[in-house]
N, C-alpha and C positions, 0 to 999 in steps of 0.2 A: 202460515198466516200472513195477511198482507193488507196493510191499512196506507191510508193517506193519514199523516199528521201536518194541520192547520190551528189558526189560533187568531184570534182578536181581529171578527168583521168588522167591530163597530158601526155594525149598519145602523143609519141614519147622521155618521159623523159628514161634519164641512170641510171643507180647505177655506180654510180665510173666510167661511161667511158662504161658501159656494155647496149645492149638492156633492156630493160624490153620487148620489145613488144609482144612477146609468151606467160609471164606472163599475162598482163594485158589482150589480147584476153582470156585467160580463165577466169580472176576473172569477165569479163563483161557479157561472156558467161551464168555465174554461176547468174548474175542480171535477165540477161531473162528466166533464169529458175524460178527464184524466183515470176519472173513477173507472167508468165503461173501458177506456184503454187496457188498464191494466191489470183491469178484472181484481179488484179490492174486497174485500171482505167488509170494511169499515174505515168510513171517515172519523176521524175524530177533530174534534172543536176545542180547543183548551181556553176556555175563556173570553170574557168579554165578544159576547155574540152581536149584541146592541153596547151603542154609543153612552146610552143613557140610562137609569133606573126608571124611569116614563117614556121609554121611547114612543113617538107618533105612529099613527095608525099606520104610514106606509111601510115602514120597518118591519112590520109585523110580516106586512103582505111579500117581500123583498124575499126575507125569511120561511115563508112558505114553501116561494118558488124554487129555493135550491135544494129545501129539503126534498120538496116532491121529486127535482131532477137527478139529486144524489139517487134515493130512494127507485126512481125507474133505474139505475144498473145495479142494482141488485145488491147491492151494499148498504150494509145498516149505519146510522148515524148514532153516536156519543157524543152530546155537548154538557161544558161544565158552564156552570157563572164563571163570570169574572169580578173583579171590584167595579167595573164601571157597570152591570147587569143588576136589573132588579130580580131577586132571585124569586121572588111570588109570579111577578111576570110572565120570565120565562117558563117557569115551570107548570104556567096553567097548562091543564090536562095533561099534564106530564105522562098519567098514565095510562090515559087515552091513545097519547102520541106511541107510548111503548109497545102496545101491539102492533103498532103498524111500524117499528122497526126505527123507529128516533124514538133515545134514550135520551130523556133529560137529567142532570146531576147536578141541580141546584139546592140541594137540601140538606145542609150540614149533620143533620140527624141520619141520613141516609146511607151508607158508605158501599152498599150491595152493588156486585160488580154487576155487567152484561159479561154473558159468557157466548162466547166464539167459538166454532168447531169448525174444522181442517183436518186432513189425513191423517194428522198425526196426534189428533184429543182437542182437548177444551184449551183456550185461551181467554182466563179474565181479563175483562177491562174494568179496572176501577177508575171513574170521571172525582176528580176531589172537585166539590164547591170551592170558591172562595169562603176560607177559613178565619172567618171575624173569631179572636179570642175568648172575647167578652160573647159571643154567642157561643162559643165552645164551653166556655164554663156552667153557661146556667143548662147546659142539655147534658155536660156529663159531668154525673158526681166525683168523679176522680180523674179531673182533670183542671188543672191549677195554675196554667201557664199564663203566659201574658203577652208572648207573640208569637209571629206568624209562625215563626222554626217552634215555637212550643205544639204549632197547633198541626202541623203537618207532620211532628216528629209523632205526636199521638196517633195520628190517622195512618202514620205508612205503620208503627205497630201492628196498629188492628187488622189495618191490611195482611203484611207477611202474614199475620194468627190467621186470617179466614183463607188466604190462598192455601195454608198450607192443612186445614181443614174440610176444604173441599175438596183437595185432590190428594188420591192416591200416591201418585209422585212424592217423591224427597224433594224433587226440587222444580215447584209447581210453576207453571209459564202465567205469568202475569205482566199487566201491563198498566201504569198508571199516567192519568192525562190531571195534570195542576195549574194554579195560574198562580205565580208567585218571581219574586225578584231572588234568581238563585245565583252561586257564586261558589267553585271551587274553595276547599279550605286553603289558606294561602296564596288562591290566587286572585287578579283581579275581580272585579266585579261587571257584566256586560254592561254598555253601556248604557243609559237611561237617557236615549234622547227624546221620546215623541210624546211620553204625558205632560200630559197641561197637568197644573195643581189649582188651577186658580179657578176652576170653576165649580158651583153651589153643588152636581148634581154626582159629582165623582167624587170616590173614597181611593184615595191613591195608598198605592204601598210606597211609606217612608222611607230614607233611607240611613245612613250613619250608622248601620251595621243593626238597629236592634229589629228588623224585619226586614233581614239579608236571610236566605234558606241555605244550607250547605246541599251541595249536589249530592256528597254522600248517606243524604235522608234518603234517596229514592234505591238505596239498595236494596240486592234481592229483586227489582223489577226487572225482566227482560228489558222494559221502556220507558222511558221516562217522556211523556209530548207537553212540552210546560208552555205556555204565554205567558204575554206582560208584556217582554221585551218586544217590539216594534220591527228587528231586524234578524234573519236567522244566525242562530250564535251553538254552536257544537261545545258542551262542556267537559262532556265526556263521549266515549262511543257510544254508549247507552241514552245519555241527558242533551235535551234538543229542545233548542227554541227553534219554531218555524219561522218567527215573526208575520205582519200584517199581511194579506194579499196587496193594499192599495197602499201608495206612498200618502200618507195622512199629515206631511210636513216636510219643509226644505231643509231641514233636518236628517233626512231619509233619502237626500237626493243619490248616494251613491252605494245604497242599500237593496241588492239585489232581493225582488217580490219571487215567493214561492211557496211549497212545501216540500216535506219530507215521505219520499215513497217508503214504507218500511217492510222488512220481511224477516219472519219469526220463524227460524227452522225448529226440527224436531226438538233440539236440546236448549231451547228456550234463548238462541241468541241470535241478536240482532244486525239487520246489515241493513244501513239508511242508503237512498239515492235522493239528491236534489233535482227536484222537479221547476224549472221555473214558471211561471203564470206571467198571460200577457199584460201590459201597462198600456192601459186608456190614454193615459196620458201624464207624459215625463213632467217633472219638478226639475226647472233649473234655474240658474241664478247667472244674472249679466252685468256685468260692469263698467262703467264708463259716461262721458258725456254723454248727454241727452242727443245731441248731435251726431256722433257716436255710433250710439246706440240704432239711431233712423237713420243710416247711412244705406246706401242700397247696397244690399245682399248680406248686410251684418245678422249675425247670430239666428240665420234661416230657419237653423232648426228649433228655436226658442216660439215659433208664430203658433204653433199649438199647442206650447204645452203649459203648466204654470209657471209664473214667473216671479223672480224678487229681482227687481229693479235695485239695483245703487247705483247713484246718481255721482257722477265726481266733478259737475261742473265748480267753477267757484262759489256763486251764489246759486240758489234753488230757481232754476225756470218756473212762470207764472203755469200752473195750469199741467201740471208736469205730468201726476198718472191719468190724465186723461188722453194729454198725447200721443205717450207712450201705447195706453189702450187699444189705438187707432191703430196700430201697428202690430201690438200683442195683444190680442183681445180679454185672454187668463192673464194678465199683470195683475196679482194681489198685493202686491207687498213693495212700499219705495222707501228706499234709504237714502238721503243727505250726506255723502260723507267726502267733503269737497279734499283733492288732491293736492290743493297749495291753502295748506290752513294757516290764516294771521295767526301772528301772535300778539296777545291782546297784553303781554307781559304777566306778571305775577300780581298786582293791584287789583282788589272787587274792581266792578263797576262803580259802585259809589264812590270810591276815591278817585276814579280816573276822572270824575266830573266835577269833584267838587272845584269851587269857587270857579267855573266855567260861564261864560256867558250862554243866555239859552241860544243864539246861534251854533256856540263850539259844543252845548250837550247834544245837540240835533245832529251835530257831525258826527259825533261822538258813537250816539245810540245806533244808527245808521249803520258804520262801519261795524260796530260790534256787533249785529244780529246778520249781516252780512260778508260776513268773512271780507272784514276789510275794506267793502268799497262804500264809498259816502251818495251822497243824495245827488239824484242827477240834475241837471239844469231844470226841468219843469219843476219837481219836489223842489227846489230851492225856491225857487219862484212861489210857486202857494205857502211855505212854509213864512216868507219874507212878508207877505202881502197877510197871513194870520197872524204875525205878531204888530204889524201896521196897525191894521184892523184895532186890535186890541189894545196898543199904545191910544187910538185914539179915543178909544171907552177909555178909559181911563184918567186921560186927560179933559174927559168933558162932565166929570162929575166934579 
């Protein structure tokens, strides 16, 4: 048996306020090539399909496209939700979609595999939804947990009971796709660079260990295809994050875009190859003066791709990401972080002023929102000529 394992399109996501969605129809494109390549059985999708639980109408259509293109090589699709997935969404006509060979598994009540046949028998695929607790509880009467490891520890249970009920086998070929934040017992945790928390329409998996998953819940599966994580992370030979196809933050600048080819021999084990997927366009970060930085032939390969800007002049140039713009046209992001920083000493502001003349506060304020440097001869001049002004209001009442 032989699947792609993929994870977290988040189609309809931005860069900094920007589509990605041109990107991302090509790196999806580049899957159903890989699909026809390699002659697959089945893509699987572990979560987070859409950006959003409302995703916009083009998402939908985005989405379409690669299932129809998966779907012409001759490979059936398995997608789960994710936290960021509205699970009613996705799941319209879910089982409509299932005759024609996309399997959707956004339905916490749900946990029936799609079964795969190869040379050698059946191969379940169980898709786990995103597993809200508190939705686990009120759909099953014995079950009582209160996170995520309560909620998946139940569901790989049921799992092992039905794989090992539906097949003849002692030791039935299964494979399970999740989307959850997992982590070796004792070891590290992957990293958690690329979710945002701060926005209204996401439900982030927490962290501080009480909706951490141990890897060893997915025992017993031939396969473990989990999302969440942003970047592909091996936990086990079995347990696999693919990570994103698109870099969705300069966060991920040095995080190689792919999936996971996979192959299920007869005795139900696994042997992954990393497949990479093209990049539309690279995430890098550039440093230096503004001067610098537009010098001719500096950082050549930065003019297409996204960019974060820091800036190390002393003071911020007037007008600065639009300069740079002019140059980098993807510039999203500019940092301030000047390379000879005053020292303003240890004193607030307010005490370095007080009992100052408003001349020396104006010096004052100047040099400290400026790293250092004071008001040039013309600001001295209008600064000179509005406190004139005002001595003489003052003086004529």
């Amino acid at each position: 048996m032989r699947f792609l394992h993929t994870s977290d399109w988040h189609i309809g996501r931005t860069f900094h306020g920007h589509s990605t969605d041109d990107h991302l129809r090509h790196a999806l494109a580049a899957i159903a090539d890989a699909a026809r390549e390699h002659e697959v059985h089945a893509v699987i999708v572990a979560g987070d399909v859409f950006d959003s639980s409302t995703p916009k109408a083009d998402a939908f259509t985005i989405l379409a496209e690669a299932l129809k293109a998966i779907r012409d090589t001759g490979a059936q699709v398995i997608l789960t939700s994710g936290n960021h997935d509205g699970p009613a969404r996705l799941a319209h006509n879910a089982a409509f979609a299932s005759a024609g060979g996309v399997h959707i598994k956004a339905d916490h009540t749900d946990l029936t595999p799609v079964t795969l046949t190869d040379e050698h028998g059946e191969v379940l695929v169980y898709g786990i939804p995103y597993l809200h607790p508190e939705f686990m509880r009120s759909a099953y009467k014995d079950f009582t947990g209160s996170t995520h490891q309560d909620a998946l520890t139940f569901a790989m249970d049921w799992i092992r009971a039905d794989a090992s009920a539906r097949s003849a086998s002692a030791s039935p070929r299964f494979v399970v796709a999740a989307h959850c934040f997992a982590a070796s017992v004792g070891g590290e945790a992957p990293p958690e660079t690329t979710e945002d928390t701060g926005r209204a329409e996401e439900r982030d998996i927490t962290r501080g260990g009480l909706n951490l998953v141990a890897t060893s819940t997915f025992d017993g599966a031939a396969y473990g295809a989990l999302g969440h994580i942003h970047s592909r992370q091996t936990l086990s030979d079995t347990v696999r994050y693919s990570g994103a196809p698109l870099r969705f933050s300069f966060g991920e600048r040095s995080s190689a875009k792919g999936m996971w080819l996979v192959d299920i021999d007869a005795a139900g084990a696994a042997q992954a190859e990393w497949l990479e997927l093209p990049t539309p366009r690279q995430a890098v970060r550039i440093e230096g003066t503004l001067t610098e930085l537009l010098a001719d032939g500096a950082h050549e390969d930065a003019r297409d791709a996204w960019v974060e800007a820091v800036l190390t002049d002393d003071q911020l140039p007037r007008d600065a990401m639009r300069t740079l713009q002019e140059r980098y046209p993807h510039a999203v992001t500019l940092t301030h972080r000047p390379a000879n920083v005053h020292d303003h000493g240890e004193q607030d502001y307010a005490a370095r002023v007080e009992g100052k003349s408003d001349a020396e506060v104006f010096d004052e304020f100047l040099a400290y929102v400026r790293n250092g440097a004071g008001p040039t001869d013309a600001e001295q001049h209008l600064f000179n000529a509005a406190l004139d002004a005002l001595d003489a209001k003052e003086a004529s009442r």
